[in-house]
TORPA-4810 file (N, C-alpha, C, O; in nm, 3 decimals):
<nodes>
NODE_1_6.623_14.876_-21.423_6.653_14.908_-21.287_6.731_14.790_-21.227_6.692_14.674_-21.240_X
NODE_2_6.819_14.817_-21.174_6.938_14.711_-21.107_6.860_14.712_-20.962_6.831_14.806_-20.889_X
NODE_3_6.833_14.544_-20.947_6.773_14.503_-20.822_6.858_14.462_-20.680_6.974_14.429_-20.706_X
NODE_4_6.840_14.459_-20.607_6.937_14.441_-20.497_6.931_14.293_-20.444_7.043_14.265_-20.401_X
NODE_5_6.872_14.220_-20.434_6.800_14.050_-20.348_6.830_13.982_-20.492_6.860_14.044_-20.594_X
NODE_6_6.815_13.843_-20.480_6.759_13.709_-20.515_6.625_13.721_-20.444_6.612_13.751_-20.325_X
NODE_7_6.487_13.683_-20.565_6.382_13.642_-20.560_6.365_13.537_-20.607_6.437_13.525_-20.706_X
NODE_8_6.265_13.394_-20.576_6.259_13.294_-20.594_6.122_13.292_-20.684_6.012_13.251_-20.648_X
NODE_9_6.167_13.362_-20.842_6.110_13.366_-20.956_6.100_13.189_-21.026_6.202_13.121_-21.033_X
NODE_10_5.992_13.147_-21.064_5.953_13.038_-21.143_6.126_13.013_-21.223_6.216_13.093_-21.250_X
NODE_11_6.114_12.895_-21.237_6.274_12.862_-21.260_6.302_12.917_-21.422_6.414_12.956_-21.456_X
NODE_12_6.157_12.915_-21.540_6.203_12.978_-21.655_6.251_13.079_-21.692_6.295_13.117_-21.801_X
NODE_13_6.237_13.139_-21.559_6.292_13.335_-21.519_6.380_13.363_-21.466_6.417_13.478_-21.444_X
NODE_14_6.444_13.239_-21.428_6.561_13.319_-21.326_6.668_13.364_-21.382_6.734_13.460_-21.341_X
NODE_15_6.698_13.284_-21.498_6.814_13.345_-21.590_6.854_13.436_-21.660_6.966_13.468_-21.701_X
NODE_16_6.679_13.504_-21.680_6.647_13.657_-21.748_6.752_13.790_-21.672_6.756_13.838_-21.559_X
NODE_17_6.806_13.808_-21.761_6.844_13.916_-21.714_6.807_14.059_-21.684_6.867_14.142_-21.615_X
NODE_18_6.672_14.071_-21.763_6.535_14.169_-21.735_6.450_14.094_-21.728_6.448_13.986_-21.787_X
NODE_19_6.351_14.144_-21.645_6.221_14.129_-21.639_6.111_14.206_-21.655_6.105_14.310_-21.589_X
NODE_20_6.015_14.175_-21.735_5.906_14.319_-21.788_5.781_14.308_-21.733_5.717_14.215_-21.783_X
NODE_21_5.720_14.374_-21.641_5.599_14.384_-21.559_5.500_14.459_-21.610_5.511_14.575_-21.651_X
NODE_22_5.392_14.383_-21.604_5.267_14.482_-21.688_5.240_14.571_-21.509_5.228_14.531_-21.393_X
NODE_23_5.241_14.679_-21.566_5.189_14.767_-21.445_5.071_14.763_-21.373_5.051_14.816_-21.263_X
NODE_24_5.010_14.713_-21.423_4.869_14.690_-21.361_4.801_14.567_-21.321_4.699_14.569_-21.252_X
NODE_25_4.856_14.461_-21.362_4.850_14.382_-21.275_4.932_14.274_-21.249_4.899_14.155_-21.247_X
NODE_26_5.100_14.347_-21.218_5.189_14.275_-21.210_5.254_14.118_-21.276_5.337_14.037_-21.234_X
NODE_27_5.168_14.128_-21.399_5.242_13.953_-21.451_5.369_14.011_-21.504_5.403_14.128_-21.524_X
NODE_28_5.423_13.906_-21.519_5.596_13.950_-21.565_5.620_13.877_-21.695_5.530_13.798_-21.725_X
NODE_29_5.717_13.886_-21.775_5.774_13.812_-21.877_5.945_13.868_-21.886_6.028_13.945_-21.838_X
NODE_30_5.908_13.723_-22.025_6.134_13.727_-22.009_6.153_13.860_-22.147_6.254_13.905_-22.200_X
NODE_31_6.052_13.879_-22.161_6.074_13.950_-22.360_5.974_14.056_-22.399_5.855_14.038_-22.424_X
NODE_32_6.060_14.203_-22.401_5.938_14.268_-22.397_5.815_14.287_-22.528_5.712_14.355_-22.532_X
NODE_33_5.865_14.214_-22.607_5.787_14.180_-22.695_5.645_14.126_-22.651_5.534_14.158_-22.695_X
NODE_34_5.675_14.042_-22.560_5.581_13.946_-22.475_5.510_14.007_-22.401_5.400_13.953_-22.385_X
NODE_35_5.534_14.149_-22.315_5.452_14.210_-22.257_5.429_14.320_-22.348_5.351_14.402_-22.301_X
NODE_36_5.470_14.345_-22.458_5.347_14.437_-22.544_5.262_14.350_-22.583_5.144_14.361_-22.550_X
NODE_37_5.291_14.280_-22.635_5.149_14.176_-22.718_5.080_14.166_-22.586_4.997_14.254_-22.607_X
NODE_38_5.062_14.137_-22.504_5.009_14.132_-22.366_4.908_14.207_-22.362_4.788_14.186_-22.382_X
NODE_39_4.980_14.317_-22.330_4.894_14.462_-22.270_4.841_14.485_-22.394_4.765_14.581_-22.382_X
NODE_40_4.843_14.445_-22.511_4.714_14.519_-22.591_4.652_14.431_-22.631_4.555_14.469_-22.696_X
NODE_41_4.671_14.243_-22.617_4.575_14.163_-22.677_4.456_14.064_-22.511_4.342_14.019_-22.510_X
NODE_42_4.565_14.071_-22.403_4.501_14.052_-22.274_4.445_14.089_-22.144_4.367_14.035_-22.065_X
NODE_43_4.532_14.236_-22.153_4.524_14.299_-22.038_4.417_14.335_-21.983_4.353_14.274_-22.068_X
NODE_44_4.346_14.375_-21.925_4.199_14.435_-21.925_4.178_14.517_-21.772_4.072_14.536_-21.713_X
NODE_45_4.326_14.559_-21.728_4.299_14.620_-21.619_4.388_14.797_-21.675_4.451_14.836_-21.773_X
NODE_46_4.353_14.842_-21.574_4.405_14.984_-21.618_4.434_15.068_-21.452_4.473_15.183_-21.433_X
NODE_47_4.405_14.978_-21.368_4.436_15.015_-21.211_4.508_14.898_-21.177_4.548_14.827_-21.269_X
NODE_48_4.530_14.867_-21.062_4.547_14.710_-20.921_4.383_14.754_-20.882_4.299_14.839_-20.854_X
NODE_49_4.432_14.570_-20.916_4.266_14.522_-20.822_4.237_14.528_-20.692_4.331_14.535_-20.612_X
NODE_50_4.125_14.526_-20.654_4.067_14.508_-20.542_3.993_14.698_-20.570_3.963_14.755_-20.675_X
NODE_51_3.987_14.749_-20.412_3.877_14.827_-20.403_3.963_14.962_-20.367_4.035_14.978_-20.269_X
NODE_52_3.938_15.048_-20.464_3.997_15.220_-20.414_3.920_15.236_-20.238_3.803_15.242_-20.200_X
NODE_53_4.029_15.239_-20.179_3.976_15.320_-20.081_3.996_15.424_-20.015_3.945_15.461_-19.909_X
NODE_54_4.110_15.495_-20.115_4.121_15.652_-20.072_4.165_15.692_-20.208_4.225_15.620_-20.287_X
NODE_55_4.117_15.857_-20.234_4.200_15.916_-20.340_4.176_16.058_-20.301_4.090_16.111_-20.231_X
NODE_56_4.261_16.097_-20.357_4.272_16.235_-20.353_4.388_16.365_-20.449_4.502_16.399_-20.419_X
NODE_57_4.304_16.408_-20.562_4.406_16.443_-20.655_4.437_16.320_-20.757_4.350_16.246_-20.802_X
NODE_58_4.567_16.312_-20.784_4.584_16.212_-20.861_4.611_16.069_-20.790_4.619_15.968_-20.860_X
NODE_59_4.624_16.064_-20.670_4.692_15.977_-20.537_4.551_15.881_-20.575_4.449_15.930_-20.624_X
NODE_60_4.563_15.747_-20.544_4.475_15.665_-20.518_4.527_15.538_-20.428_4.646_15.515_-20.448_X
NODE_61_4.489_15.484_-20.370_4.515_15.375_-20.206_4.419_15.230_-20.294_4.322_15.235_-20.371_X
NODE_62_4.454_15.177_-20.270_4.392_14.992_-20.330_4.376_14.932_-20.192_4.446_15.006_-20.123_X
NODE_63_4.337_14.864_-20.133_4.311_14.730_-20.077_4.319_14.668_-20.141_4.269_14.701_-20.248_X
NODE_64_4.391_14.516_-20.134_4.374_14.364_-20.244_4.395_14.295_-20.160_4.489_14.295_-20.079_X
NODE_65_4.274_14.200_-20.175_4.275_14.095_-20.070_4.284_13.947_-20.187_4.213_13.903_-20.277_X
NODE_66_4.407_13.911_-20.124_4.442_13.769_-20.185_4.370_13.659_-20.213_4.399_13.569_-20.291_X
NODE_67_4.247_13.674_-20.127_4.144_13.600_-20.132_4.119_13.564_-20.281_4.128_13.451_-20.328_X
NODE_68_4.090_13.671_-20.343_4.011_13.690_-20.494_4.113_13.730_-20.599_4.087_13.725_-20.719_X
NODE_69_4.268_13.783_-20.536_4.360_13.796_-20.624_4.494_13.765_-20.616_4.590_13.838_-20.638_X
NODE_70_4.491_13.623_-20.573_4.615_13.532_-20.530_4.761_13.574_-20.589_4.864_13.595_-20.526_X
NODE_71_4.736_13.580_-20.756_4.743_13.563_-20.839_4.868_13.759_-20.797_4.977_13.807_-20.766_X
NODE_72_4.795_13.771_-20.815_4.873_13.994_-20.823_4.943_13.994_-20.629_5.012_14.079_-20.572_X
NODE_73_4.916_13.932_-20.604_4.951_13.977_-20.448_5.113_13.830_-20.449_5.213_13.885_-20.403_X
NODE_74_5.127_13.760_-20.468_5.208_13.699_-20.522_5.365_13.744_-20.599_5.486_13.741_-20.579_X
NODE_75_5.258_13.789_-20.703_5.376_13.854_-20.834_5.418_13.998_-20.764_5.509_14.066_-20.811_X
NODE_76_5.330_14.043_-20.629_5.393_14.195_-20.537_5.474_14.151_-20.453_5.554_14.228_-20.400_X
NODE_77_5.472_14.022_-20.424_5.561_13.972_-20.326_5.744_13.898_-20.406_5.851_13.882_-20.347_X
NODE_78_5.711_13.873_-20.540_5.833_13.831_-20.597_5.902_13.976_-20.664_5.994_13.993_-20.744_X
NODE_79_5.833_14.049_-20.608_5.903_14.197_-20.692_5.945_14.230_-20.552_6.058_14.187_-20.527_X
NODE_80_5.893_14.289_-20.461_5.922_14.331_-20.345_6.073_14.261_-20.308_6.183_14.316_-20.314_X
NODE_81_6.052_14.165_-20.281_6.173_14.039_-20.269_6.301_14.107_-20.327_6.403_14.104_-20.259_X
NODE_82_6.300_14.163_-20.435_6.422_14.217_-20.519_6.493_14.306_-20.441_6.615_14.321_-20.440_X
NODE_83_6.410_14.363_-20.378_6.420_14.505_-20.304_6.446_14.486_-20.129_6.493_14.572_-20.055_X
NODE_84_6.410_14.380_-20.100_6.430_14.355_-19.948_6.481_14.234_-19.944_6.439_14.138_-20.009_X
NODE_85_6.621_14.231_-19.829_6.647_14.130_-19.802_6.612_14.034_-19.745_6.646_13.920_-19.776_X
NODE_86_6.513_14.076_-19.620_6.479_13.997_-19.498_6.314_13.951_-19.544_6.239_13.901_-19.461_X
NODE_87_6.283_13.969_-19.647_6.148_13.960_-19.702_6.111_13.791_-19.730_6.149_13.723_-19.825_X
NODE_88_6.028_13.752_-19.619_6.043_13.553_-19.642_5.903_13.546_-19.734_5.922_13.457_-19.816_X
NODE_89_5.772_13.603_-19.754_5.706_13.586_-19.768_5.672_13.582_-19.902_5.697_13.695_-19.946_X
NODE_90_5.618_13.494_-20.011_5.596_13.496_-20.102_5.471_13.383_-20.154_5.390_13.452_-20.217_X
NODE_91_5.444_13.297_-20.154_5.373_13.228_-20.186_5.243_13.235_-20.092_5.129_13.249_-20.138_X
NODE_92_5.285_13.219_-19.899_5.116_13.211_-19.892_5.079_13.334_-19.818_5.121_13.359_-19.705_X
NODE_93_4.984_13.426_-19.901_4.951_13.512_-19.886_4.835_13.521_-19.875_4.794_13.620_-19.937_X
NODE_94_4.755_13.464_-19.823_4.633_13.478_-19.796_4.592_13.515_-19.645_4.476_13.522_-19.602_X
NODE_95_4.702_13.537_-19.578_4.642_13.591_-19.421_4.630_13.748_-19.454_4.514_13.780_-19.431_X
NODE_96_4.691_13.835_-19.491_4.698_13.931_-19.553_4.629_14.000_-19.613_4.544_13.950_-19.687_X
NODE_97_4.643_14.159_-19.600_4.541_14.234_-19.663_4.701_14.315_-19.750_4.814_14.329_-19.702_X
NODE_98_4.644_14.358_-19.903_4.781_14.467_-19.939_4.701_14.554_-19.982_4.584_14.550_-20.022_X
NODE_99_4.829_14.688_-19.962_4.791_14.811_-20.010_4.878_14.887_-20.128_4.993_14.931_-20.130_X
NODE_100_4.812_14.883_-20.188_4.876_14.947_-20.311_4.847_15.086_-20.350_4.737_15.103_-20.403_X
NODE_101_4.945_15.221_-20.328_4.936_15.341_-20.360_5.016_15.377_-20.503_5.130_15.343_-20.532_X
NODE_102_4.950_15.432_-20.561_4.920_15.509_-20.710_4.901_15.614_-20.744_4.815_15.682_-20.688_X
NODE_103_4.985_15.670_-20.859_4.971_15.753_-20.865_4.907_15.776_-21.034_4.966_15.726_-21.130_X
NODE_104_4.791_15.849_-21.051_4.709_15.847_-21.177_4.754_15.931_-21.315_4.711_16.046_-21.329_X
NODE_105_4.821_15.884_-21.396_4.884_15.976_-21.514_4.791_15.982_-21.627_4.713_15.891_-21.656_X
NODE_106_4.803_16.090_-21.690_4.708_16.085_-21.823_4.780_15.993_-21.937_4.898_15.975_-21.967_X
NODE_107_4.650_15.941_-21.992_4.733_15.847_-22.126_4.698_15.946_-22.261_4.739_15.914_-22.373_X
</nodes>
């Protein structure tokens, strides 16, 4: 997917010309080699963290509070960034509550 912004990705990334995101809890790499070995030797999520607080059908709503997942609310803010220009926020995210909507596919 062709991104629209400059995001202020860790400097070993910026030169990547793709970037590969584990879906579930947003870490990234330069090689998708790197995010398969990933997702089947580390991964251990299968949603976004924090707490369902709506679903309905296949639709599901997240709360994530940065508090406990600095870490995923971060890596939503250096993706977002791609996509918005006027977007300053990236690193301190802890005043913040995020919401993450989903949609549930069969594997």
């Amino acid at each position: 997917m062709e991104t629209w912004y400059f995001s202020p990705f860790p400097k070993e990334y910026q030169q990547a010309d793709v970037l590969y995101y584990c879906e579930y809890d947003l870490n990234f790499f330069a090689r998708r080699e790197q995010l398969q070995r990933y997702i089947r030797t580390k991964c251990q999520r299968f949603h976004p963290p924090g707490d369902e607080i709506y679903r309905e059908d296949s639709i599901s709503i997240f709360e994530v509070d940065p508090k406990t997942q600095r870490i995923y609310c971060e890596n939503l803010c250096l993706l977002a960034k791609l996509f918005l220009d006027h977007k300053t926020l990236y690193y301190d995210v802890e005043p913040f509550l995020f919401y993450i909507i989903c949609e549930a596919t069969p594997r």
